[in-house]
C-alpha positions in Angstrom: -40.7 42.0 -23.7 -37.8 42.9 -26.1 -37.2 41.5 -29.0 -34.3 39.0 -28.8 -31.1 38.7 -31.5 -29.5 34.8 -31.4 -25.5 35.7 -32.6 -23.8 32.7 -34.0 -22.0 32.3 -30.7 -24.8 31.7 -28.9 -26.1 29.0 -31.2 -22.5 27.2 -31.6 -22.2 26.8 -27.3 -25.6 25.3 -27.5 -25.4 22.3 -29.4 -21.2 22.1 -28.6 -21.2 20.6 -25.2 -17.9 20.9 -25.4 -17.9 25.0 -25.6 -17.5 26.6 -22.0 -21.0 28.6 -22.9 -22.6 25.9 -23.2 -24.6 26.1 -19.9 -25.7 29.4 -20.4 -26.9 29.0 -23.9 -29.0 26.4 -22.5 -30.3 28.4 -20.2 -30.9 31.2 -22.5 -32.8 28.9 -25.1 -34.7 27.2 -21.8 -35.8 30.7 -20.2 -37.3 32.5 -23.5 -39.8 31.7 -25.4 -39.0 31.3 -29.3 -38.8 32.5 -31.9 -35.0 34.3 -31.7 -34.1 36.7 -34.1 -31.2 36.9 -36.6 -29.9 37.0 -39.8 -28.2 35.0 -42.6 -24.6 35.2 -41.7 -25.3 34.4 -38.6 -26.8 30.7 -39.4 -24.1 30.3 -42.0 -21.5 31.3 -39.5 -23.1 28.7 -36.9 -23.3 26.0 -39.4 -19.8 26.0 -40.3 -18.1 26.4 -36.9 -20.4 23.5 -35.8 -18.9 21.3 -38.9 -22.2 21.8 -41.3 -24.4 20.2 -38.9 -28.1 20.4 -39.8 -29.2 21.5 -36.2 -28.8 24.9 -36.4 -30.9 24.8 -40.1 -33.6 22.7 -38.3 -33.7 25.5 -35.7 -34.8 28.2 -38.7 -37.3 25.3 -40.6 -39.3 24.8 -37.0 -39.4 29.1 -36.9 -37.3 29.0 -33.4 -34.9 31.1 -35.5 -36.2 33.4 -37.8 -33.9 35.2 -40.3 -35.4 39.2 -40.1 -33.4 41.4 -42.2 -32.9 42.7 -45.4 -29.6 43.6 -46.9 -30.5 45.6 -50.1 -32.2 48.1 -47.9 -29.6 48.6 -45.6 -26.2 48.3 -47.2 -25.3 51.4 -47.3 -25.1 51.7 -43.4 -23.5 47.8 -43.0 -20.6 49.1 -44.9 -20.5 52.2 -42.9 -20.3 49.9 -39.9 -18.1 47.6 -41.5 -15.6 50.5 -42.3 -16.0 52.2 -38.5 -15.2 48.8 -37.0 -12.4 47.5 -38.9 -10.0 47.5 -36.2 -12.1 45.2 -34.4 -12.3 43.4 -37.7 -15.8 43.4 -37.7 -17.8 40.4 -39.6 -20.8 40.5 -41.6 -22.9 38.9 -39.5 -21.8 41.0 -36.2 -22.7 44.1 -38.6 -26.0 42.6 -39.7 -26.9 42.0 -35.9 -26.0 46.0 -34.8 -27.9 47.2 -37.8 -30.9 45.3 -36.8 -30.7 46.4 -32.9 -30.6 49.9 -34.1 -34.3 49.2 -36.0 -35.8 48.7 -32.3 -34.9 50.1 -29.2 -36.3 47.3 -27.0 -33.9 45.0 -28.8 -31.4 42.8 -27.1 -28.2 40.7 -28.6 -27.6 37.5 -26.8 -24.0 36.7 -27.6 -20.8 35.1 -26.0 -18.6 37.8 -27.8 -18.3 40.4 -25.0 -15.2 41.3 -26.7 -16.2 42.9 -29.8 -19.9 43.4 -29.0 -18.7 45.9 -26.1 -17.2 48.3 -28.2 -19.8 48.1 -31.0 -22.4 51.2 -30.5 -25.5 51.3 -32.2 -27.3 54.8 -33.1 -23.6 56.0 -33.5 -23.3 56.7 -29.7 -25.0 54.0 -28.1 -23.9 50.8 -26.6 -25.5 47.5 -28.2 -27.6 46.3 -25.2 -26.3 42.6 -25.2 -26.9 39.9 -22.7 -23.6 37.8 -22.4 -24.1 34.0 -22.2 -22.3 33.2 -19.2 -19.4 30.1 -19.1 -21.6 28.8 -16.3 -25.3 28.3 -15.9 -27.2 31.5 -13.2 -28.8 28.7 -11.7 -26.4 25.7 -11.1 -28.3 22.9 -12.7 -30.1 23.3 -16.0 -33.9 23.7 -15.8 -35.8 21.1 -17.9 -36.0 21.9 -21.6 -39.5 21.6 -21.9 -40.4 24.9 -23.3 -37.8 24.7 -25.9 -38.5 21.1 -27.0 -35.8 21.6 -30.7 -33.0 21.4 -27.7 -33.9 18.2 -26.7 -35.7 16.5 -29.7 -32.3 17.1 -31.7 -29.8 14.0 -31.2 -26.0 15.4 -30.5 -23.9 15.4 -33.5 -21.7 11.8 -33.1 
C-alpha cells in the first residue's frame, strides 16, 4: 500500500464545507486508513487558511497526521527545488512534500493543487505521482465516516 502525503489543500477542503473539494477530501480521509503523512508547513499552511482553527492540530495530537521530515538533512536539495520551481513560485511546504515523495517510490501526494503539483517532477525527471481530490465525491453520497472517527468527532468551526 503506498505511503500517503496530506498537502495542505487537502486538509483545508475537509473541514471548509464551503471549499468545492470538500467532497472528495471526505472521501479521501473516509477510504484510507490513517495515519497521513506530511510535514510542518503544511499544518501551518492549513491552520492559517482555515483561520487558526485547532482541527487540523488535533488531527497531528490523535497521530492521523504525522509530521515525517527533517529539514537540516535535506536543505540543500529544498532550495534546489525551491530555485528550479520559482516560476511556479513554489512554497515551502509544496517543496517539503516533493522532497519527501522522492525518499519512497511507492509514495503518493493527495492534493487539490493539480496546477502546480503537475509540473513538479521528483527524481529530476519524474512526475510526482499525486491523486487529485476531486470537486465532487467518486461515489455520489459520502460513505459513513466511521473509520476516520477525528472527521466526525470534531464540531465545525461556528
Amino acid at each position: 500500500m503506498p505511503r500517503i502525503l496530506a498537502d495542505a489543500g487537502l486538509s483545508v477542503a475537509l473541514f471548509n464545507r464551503n471549499d468545492p473539494a470538500h467532497p472528495g477530501a471526505r472521501d479521501v480521509f473516509t477510504a484510507h486508513e490513517p495515519p497521513f503523512y506530511t510535514c510542518e508547513p503544511v499544518i501551518v499552511e492549513a491552520y492559517f487558511r482555515l483561520g487558526q482553527d485547532r482541527r487540523v492540530l488535533e488531527l497531528v495530537r490523535e497521530g492521523d497526521l504525522v509530521c515525517d521530515f527533517c529539514l537540516q538533512r535535506t536543505a540543500a536539495r529544498v532550495c534546489e527545488l525551491l530555485r528550479k520551481y520559482a516560476d511556479q513560485f513554489m512554497d515551502l511546504a509544496d517543496a517539503r512534500l516533493v522532497r519527501m515523495i522522492g525518499w519512497e517510490r511507492h509514495s503518493v501526494i493527495y492534493t487539490v493543487d493539480r496546477t502546480d503539483f503537475s509540473v513538479y517532477r521528483r527524481f529530476r525527471a519524474d512526475p510526482v505521482p499525486c491523486v487529485f481530490s476531486p470537486a465532487e465525491p467518486a461515489h455520489g453520497r459520502h460513505a459513513p465516516l466511521a473509520r476516520y472517527p477525528n472527521v466526525r468527532r470534531l464540531s465545525p468551526k461556528t
